[in-house]
Backbone as a printed PyTorch tensor [residue, N CA C, xyz], in Angstrom:
tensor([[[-34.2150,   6.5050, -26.9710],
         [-33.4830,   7.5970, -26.3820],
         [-33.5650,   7.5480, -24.8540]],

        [[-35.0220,   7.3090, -24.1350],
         [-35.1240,   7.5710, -22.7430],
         [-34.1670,   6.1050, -21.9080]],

        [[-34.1910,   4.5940, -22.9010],
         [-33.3060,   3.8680, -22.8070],
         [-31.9510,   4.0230, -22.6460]],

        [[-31.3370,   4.8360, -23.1370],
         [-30.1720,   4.9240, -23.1790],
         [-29.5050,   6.0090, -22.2370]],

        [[-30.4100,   6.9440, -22.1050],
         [-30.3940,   7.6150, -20.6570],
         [-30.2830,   7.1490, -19.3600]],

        [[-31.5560,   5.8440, -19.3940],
         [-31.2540,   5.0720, -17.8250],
         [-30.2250,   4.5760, -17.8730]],

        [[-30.0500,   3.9520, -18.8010],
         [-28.7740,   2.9240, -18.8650],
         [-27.3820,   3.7200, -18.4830]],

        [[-27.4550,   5.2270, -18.9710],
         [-26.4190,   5.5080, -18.7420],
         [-26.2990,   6.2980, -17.1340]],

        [[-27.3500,   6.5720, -16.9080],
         [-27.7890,   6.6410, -14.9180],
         [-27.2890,   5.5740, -14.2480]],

        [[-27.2100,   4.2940, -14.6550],
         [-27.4340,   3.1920, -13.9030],
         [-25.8590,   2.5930, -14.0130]],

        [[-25.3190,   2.7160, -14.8470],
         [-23.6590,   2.7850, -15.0940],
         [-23.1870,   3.7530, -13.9750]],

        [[-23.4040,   5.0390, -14.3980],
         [-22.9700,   5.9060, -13.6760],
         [-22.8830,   5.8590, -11.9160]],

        [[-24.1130,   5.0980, -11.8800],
         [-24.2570,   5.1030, -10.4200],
         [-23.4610,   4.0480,  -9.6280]],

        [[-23.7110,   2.6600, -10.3690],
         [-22.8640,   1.5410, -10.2850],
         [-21.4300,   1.5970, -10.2140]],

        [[-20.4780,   2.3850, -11.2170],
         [-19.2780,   3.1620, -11.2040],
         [-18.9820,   3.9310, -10.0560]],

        [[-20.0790,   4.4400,  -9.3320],
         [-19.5280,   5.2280,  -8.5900],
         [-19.7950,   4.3370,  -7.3550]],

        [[-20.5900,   3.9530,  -6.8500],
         [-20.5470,   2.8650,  -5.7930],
         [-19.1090,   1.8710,  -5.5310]],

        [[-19.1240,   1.5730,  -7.0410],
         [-17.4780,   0.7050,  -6.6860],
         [-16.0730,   1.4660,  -6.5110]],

        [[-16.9720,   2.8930,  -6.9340],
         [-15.2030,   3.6310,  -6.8230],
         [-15.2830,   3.8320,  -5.0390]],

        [[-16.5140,   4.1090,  -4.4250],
         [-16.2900,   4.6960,  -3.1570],
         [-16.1110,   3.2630,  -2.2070]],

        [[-16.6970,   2.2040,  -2.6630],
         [-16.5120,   1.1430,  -1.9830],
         [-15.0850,   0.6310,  -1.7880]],

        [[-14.2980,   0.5350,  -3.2140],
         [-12.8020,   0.2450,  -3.1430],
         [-12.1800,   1.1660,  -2.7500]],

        [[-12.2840,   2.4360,  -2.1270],
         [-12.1460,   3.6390,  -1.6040],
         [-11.6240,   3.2660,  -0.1570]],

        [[-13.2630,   3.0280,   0.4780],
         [-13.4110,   3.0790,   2.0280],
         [-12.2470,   1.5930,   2.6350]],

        [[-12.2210,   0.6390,   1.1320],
         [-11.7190,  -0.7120,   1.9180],
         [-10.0570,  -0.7320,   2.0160]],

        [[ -9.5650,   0.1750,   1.1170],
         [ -7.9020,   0.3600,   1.2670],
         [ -7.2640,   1.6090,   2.2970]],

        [[ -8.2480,   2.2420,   3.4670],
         [ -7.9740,   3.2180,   4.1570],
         [ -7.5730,   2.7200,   5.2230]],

        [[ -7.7060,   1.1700,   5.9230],
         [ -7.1920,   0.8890,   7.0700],
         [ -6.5540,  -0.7240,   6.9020]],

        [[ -5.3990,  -0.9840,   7.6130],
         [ -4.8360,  -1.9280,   7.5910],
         [ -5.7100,  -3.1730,   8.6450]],

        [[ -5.4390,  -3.5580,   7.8070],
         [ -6.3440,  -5.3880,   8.9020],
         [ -5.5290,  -5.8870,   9.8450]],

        [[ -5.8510,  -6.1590,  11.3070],
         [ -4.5710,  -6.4260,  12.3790],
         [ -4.6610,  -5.4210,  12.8720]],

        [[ -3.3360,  -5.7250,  13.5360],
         [ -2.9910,  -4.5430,  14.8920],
         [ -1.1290,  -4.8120,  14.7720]],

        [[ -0.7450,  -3.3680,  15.0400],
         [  0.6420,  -3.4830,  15.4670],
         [  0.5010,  -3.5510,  16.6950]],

        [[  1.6990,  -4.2990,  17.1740],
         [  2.3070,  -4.3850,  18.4920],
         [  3.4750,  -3.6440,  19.1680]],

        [[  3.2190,  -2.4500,  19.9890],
         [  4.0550,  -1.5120,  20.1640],
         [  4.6750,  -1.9690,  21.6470]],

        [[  5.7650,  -2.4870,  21.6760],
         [  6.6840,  -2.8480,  22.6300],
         [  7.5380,  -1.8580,  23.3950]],

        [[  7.5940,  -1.7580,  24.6630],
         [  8.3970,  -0.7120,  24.7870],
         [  8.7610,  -0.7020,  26.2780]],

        [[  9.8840,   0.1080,  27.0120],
         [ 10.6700,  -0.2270,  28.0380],
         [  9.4760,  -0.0720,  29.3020]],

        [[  8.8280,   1.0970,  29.2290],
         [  7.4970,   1.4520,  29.8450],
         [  6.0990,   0.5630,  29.4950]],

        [[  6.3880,  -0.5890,  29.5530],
         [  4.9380,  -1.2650,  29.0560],
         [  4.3480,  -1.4710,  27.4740]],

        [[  3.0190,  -1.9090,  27.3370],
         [  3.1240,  -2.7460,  25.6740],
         [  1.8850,  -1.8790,  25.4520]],

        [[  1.8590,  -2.0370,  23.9780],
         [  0.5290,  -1.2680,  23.6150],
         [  0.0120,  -1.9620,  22.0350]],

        [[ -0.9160,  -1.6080,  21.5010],
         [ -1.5190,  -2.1610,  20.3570],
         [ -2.4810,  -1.1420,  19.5300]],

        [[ -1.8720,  -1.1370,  18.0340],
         [ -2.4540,  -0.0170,  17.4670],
         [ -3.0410,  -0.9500,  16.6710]],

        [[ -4.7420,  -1.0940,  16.6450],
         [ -5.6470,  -1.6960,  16.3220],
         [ -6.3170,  -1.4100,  14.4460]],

        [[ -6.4740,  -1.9140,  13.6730],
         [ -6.2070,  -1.0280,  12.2450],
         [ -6.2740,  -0.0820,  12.2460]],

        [[ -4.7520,  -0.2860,  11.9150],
         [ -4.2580,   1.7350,  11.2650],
         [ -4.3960,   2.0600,  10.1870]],

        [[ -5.2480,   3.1890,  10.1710],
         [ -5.1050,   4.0420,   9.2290],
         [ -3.8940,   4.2190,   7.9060]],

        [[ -4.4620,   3.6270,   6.7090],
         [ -3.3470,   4.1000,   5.5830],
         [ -3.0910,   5.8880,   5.6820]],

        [[ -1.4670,   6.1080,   5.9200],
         [ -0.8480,   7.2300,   5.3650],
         [ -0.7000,   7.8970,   7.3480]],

        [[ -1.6720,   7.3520,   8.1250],
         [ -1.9720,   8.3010,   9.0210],
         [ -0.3200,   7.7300,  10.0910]],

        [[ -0.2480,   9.2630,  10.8630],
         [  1.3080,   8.7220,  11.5070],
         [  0.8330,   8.3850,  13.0300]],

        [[  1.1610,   7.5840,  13.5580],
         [  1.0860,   7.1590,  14.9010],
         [  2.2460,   7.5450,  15.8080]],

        [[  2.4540,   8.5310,  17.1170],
         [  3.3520,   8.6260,  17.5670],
         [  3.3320,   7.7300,  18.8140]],

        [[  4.3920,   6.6230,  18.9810],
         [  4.8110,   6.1050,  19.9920],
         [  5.3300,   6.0260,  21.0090]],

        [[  5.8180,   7.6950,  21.0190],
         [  6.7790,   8.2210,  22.1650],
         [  6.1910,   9.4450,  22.6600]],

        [[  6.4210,   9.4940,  23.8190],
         [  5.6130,  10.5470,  25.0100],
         [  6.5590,  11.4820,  25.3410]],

        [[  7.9760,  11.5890,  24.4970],
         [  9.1770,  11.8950,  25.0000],
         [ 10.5080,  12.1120,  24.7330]],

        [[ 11.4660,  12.7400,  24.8910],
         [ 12.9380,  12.4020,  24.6040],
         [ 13.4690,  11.4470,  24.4960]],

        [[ 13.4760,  10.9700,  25.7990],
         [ 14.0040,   9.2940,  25.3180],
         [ 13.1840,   7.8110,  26.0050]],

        [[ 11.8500,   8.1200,  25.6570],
         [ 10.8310,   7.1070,  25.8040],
         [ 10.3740,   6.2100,  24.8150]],

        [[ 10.8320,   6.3320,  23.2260],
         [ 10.4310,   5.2840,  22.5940],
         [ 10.4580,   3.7070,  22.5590]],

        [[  9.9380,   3.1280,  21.5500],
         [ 10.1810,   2.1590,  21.8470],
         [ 10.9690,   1.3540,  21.1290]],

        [[ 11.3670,   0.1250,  21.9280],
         [ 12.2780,  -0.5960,  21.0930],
         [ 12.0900,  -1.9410,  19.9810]],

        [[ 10.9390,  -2.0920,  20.5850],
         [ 10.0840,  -3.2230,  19.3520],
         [  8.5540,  -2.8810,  18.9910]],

        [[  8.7400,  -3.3380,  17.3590],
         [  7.2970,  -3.1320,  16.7370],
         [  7.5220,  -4.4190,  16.2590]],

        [[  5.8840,  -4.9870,  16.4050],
         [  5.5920,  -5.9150,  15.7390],
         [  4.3770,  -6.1970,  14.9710]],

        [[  4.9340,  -6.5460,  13.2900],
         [  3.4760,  -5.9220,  12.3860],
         [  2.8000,  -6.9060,  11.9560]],

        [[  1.3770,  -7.0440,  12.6120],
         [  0.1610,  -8.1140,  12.3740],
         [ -0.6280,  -7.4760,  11.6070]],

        [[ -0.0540,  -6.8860,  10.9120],
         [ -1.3820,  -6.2030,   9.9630],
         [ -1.1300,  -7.1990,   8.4650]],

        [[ -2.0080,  -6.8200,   7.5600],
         [ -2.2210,  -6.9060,   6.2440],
         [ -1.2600,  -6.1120,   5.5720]],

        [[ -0.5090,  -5.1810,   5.7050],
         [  0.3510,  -4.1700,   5.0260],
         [  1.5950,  -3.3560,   5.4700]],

        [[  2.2750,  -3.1040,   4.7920],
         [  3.9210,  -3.1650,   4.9790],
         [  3.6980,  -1.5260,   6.1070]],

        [[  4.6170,  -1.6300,   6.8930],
         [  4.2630,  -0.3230,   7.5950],
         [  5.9700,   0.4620,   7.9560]],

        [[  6.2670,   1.5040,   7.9790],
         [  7.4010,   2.1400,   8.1510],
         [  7.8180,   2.8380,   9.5310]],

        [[  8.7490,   2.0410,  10.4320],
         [  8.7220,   3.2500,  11.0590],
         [  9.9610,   4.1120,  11.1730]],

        [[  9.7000,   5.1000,  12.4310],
         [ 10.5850,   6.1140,  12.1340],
         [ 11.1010,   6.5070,  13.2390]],

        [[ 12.3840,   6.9500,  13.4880],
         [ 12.8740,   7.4780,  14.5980],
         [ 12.3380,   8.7380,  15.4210]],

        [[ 12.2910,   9.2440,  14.2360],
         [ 11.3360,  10.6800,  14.6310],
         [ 10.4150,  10.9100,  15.2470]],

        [[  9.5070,  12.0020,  16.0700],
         [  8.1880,  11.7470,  15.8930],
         [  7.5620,  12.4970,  15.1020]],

        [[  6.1070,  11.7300,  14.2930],
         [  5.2860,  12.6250,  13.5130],
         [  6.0390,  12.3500,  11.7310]],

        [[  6.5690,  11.0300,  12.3300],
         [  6.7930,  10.1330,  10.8210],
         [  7.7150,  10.6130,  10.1130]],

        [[  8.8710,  11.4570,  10.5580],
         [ 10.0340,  12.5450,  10.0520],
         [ 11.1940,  11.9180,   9.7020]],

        [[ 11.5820,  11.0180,  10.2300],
         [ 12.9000,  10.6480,  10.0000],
         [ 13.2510,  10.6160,   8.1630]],

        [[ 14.4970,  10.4950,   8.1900],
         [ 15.2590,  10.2740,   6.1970],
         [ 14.7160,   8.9460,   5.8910]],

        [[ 15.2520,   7.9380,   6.7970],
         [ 15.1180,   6.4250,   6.4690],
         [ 14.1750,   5.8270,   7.5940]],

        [[ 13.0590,   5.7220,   7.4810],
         [ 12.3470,   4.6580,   8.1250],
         [ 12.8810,   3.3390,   7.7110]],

        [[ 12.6570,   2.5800,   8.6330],
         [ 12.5150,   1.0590,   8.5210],
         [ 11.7370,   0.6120,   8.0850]],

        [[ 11.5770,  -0.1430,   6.8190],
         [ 10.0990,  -1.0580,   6.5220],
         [  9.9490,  -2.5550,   6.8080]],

        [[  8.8430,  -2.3120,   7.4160],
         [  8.5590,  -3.8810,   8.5230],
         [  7.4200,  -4.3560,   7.0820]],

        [[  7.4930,  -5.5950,   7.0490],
         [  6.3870,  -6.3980,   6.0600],
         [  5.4280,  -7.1810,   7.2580]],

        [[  4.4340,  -7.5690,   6.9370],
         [  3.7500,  -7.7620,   6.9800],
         [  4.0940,  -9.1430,   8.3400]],

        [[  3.6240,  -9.1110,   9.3820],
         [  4.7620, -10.7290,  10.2360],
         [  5.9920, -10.0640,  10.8280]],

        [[  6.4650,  -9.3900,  10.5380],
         [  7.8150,  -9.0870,  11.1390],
         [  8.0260,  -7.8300,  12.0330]],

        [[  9.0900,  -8.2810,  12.8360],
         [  9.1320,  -7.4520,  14.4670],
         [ 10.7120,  -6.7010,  13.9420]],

        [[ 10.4350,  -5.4760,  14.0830],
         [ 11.4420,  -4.4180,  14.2420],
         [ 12.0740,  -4.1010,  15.6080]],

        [[ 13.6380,  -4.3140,  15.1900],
         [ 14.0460,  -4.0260,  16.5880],
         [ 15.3450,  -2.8890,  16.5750]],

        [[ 14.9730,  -1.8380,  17.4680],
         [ 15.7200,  -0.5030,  17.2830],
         [ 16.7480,  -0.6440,  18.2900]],

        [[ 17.8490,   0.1770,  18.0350],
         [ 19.1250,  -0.0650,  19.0550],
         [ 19.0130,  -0.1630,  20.3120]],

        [[ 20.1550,  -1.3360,  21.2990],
         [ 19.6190,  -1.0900,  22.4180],
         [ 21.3980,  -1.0260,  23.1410]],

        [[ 21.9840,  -0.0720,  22.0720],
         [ 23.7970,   0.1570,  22.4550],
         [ 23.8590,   0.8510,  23.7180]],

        [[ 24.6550,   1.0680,  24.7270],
         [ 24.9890,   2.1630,  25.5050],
         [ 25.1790,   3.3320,  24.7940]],

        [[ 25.4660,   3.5700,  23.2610],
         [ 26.0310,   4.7960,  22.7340],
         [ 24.6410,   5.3970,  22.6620]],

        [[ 24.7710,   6.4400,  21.5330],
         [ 23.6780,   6.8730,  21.0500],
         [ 22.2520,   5.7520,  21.0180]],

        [[ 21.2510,   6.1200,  21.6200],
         [ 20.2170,   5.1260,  21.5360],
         [ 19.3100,   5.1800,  20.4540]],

        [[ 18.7290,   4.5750,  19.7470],
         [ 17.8560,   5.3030,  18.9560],
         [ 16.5760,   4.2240,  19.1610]],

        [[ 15.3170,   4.8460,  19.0230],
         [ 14.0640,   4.6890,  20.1370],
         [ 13.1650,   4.8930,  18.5740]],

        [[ 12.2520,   3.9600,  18.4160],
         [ 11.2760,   4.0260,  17.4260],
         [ 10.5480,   5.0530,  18.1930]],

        [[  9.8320,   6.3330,  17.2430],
         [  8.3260,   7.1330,  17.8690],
         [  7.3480,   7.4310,  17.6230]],

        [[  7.8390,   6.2460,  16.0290],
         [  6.3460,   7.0580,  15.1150],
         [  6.3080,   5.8030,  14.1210]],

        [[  4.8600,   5.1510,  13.6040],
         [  4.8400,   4.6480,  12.3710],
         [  3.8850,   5.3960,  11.6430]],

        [[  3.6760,   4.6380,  10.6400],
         [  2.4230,   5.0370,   9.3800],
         [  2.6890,   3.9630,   8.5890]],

        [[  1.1110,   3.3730,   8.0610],
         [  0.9470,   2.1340,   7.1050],
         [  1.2480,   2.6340,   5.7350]],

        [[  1.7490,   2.1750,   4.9170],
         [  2.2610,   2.3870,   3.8820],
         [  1.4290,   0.9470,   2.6640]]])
């Protein structure tokens, strides 16, 4: 009986170690994005899964290239604070590039790793 008690302590504990371990290791992306922009360059160093990054300081300060060195597909958005209908999804290697028309401009201001 007192056997089958540890045993089932020692499961329990083991179970839970791997749940918090595979936990802590899918919360941040590996890499760095590369935030390009008319005002100078910047680098968001592993980001946070789900968390939104705003890229713009402004009305019409965003930027016009992202480029994603991470481990994981990341979205961005016109908006700021990750709002837009349709983000763009960048994979993993690949550089997003937002309008650069005389008309309406539209200025990346926000990602989040997905």
């Amino acid at each position: 009986m007192r056997t089958t008690r540890r045993r089932a302590s020692v499961i329990a504990a083991l179970s839970a170690a791997a749940l918090f371990a595979g936990a802590g290791a899918a919360q941040a992306a590996t890499g760095y994005v590369d935030v390009h922009g008319i005002n100078g360059e910047g680098n968001v160093t592993n980001p946070k899964n789900g968390k939104c990054y705003n890229v713009s300081d402004g009305y019409n300060s965003g930027r016009l290239l992202m480029t994603n060195h991470t481990d994981r597909t990341i979205k961005v958005y016109y908006a700021p604070d990750c709002k837009s209908e349709k983000p763009a999804v960048v994979k993993p290697g690949a550089t997003y590039r937002a309008s650069e028309s005389w008309g309406f401009i539209f200025y990346s201001r926000s990602f989040e790793v997905v």
